[in-house]
N, C-alpha and C positions, 0 to 999 in steps of 0.2 A: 280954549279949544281942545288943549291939550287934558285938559281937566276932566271934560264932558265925556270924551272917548271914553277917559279909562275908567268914569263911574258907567258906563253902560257896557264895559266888559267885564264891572265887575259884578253888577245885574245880573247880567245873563250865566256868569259863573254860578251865582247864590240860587236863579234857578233851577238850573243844573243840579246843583246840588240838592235842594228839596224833591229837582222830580227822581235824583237815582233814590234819594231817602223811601219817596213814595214808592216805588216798584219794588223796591227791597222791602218793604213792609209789606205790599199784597203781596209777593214771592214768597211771604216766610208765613203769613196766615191763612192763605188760598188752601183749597185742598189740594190733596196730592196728586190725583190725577189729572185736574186742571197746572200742575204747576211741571210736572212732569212731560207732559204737552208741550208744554210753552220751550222746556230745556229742549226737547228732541227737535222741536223747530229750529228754534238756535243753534245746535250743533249742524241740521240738516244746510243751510242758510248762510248764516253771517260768519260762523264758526267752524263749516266745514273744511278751509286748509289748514287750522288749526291744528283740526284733529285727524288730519291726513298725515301733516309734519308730527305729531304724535304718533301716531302709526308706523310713520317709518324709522323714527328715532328706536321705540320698542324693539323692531325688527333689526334695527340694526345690532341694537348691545347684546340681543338673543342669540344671532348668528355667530359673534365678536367670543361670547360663552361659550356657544359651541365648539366654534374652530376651535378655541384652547383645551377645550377637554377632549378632542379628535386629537389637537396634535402632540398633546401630554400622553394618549395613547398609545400611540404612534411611536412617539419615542421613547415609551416605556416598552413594546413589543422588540423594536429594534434593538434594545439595549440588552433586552433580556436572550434576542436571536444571536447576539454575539457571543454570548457565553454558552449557548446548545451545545456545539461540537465539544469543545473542552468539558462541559458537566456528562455529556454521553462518554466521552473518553473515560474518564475518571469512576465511571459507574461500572462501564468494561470493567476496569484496573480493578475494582474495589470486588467486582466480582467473582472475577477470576484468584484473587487474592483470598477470598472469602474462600472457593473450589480447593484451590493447594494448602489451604489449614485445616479441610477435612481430609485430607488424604494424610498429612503427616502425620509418624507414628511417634516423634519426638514433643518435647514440651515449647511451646513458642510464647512469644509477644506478641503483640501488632504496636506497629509507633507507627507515629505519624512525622515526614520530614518537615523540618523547621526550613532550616536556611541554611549554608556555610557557616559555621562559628567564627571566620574569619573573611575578611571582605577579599584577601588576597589568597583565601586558600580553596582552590575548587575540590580539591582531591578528597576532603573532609566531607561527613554530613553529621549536623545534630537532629537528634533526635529527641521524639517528646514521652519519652521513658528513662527512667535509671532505674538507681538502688531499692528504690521501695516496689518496685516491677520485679525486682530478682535480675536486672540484668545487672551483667560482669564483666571486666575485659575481656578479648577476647571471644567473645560472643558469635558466631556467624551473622550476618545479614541478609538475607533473602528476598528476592522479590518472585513473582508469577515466571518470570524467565530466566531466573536463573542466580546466581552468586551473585551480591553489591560490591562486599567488603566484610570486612569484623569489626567487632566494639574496639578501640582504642583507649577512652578513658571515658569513666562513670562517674559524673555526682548523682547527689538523695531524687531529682526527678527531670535529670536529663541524661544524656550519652553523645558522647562523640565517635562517629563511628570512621574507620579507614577504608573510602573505595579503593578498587581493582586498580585505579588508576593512581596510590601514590606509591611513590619510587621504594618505599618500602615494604612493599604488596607481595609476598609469593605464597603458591598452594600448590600442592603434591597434587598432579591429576594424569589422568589416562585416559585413552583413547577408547571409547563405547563399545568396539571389540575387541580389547585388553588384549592388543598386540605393543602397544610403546606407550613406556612409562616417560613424565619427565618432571617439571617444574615450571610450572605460569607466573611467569614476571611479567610489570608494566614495560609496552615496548620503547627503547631507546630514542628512535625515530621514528613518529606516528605516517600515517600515508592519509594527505588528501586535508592535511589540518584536523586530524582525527584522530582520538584515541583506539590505541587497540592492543593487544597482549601479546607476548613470543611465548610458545612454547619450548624451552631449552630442556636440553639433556636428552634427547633423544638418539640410541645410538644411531650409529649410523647404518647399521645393516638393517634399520628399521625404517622400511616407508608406509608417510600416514599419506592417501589419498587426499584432495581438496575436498569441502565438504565434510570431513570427518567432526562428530562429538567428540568434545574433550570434557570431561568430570572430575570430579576431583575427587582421589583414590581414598581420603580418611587415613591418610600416613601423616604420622605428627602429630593427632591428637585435637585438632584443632577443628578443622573440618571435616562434617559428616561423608561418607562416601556416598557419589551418587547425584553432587549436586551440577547442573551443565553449569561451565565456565566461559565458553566459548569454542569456535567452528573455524577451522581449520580452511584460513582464507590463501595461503601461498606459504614460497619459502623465503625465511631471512636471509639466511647463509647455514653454508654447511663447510665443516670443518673436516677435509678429506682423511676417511681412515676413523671417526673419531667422533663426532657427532650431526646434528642436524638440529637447526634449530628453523621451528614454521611459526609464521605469524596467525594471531585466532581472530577474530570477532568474536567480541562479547557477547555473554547473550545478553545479560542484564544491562542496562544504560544509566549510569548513577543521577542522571544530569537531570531523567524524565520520571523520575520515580518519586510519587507524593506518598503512600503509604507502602512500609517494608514488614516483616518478621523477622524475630530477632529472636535466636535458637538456643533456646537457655539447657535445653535436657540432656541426656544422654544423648552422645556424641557416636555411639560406636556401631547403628544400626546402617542402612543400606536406604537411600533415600530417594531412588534412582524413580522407584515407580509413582511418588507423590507428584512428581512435575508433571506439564503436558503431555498426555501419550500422543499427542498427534505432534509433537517435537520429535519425539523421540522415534517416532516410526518414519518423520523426515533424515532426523540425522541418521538411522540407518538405512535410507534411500540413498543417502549422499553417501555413505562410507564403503557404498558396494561402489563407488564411483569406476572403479577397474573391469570392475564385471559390464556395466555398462558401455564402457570402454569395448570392451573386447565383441560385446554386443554390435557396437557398431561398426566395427570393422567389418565383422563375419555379414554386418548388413551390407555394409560397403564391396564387401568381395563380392557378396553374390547379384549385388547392382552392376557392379563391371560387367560380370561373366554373362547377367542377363542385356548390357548395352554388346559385349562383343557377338552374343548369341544373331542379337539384331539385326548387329553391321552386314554378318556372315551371310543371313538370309538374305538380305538389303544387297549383297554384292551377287548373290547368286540370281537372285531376282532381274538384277540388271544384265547377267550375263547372258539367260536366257531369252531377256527381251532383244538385246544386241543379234544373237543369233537366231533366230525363228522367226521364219515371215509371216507366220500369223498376228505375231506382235509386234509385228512393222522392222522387224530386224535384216540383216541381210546374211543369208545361209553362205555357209561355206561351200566353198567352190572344189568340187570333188573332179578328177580327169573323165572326160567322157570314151566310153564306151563304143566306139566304132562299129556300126554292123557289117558284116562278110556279105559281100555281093553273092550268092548263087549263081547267079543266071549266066556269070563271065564262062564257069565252072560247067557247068551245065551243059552236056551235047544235044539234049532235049531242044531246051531254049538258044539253039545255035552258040552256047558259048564252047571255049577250049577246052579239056578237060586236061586234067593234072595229070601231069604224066609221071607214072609209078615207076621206079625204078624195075628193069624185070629180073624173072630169079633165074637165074641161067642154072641145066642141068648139070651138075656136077655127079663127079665119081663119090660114090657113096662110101667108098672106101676111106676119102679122105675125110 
């Protein structure tokens, strides 16, 4: 029984098989627009969730392409947004750097800062010039605002240079209206976790207003005259009889400065006008700081004299409303006036009349 079955499945297998042979044969010799027919039926028909589930597999690996290249966009714009502000900064920097090496009348460098030479020394910077540049110890360093430091030591094409900020740091400088001279060292104790400079040596019969330029004079040989050092933020101490020493702000920052110049020329010019003149016509805004001063007093006196002017009409105002009844006040009480009866007087009016003393005849003689 078992026999019978599976020869008559295996029958119907064998014709199975000749009749796909047959249709596959008129399928491949039919013409083409009869056989094209027959596929669009079949797709339309037997094979249409087929080609639906094809359709959406398509659409989905398309969309799966896309996202990726929307969000490889995406994160390529953002990656490039975070670095906008710092390349605008740096474009500033590189520009304004560009401005102050047309104005110098000295011979320069441009370097580009490295890094610390040292992982424990911040007061250091290297630089991406030396000896084949013509730079030398000693050298200035400059940026757009002002003093860095000097060259320290030179190899064949790098430099080490010394900011404002190491303990071996000083520069002969003066005050913008060449009233006190002194000497700019790094300060002993900074204010706020902050670097910043002292002004020493300044006598003592000499006061620098806050806000004053400080530059540096070109005494010594080293530094050009002319260059800001820093601004004249308070006083350290002063030494009664004998000096004064004021703390500065920097103008230069060594910490934020990616491209410097490095002042290889003559040393013995006046350098004062190559910097910003809109510095410069601040720090002589700030160095009149007393005139201002005295400005605002003379405002302040004449705001008093104009509040007492006020008060005085303000009181007088009140005093006339107190007294005057037209302004609801109550007048002063003056003695009244009594009128003289006539009529008592009067022998007219049946009154008495006053009796006059009479002039009795006397001797004329007497």
């Amino acid at each position: 029984m078992t026999f019978a079955t599976d020869r008559r499945y295996t029958r119907r297998d064998t014709v199975l098989l000749f009749l796909c042979l047959a249709l596959s044969l008129v399928g491949l010799f039919s013409p083409a627009a009869w056989s094209n027919g027959v596929a669009a039926t079949l797709r339309g028909t037997v094979l249409s969730p087929l080609v639906w589930l094809q359709a959406r597999a398509e659409e989905g690996r398309t969309s799966r392409v896309r996202f990726r290249a929307v969000t490889a966009e995406r994160d390529s714009a953002a990656y490039l947004a975070q670095f906008l502000p710092s390349l605008r900064a740096e474009n500033e920097r590189l520009r304004q750097l560009l401005r102050l090496s047309h104005r110098l009348t000295t011979s320069y460098v441009a370097a580009e800062v490295l890094h610390q030479p040292q992982a424990t020394d911040s007061r250091t910077l290297l630089l991406g010039v030396g000896s084949r540049q013509g730079v030398a110890p000693f050298n200035p360093v400059v940026a757009p605002e002002g003093l860095i430091g000097v060259i320290l030591s030179v190899s064949r094409t790098s430099s080490i240079a010394m900011s404002w900020a190491h303990p071996e740091f000083r520069v002969s400088a003066f005050t913008i209206g060449g009233n006190a001279f002194g000497v700019v060292a790094p300060s002993i104790e900074g204010r706020n976790n902050e670097g910043a400079l002292e002004f020493r040596g300044v006598p003592y019969r000499d006061s620098v207003p806050l806000g004053t330029l400080v530059l540096s004079s070109g005494l010594g040989g080293v530094f050009p005259k002319g260059i800001p050092v820093g601004t004249v933020i308070g006083t350290v101490r002063e030494e009664a009889g004998w000096e004064r020493v004021y703390r500065l702000r920097p103008a230069a920052n060594p910490g934020s400065a990616a491209h410097v110049l490095v002042l290889i020329g003559s040393r013995g010019g006046d350098l004062a006008a190559a910097f910003p003149s809109d510095s410069l016509l601040e720090a002589i805004r700030l160095d009149s700081i007393a005139r201002a001063r005295r400005v605002d007093s003379v405002a302040q006196a004449v705001k008093a004299a104009t509040q007492a002017a006020r008060a005085a009409r303000a009181a007088r105002r009140d005093s006339l409303a107190r007294t005057s009844p037209i302004l609801g006040g109550t007048p002063t009480q003056q003695p009244a006036v009594q009128p003289r009866d006539s009529s008592r007087t009067s022998p007219i009016l049946g009154g008495t009349p006053t009796e006059q003393p009479a002039v009795q005849p006397g001797d004329s003689s007497r």
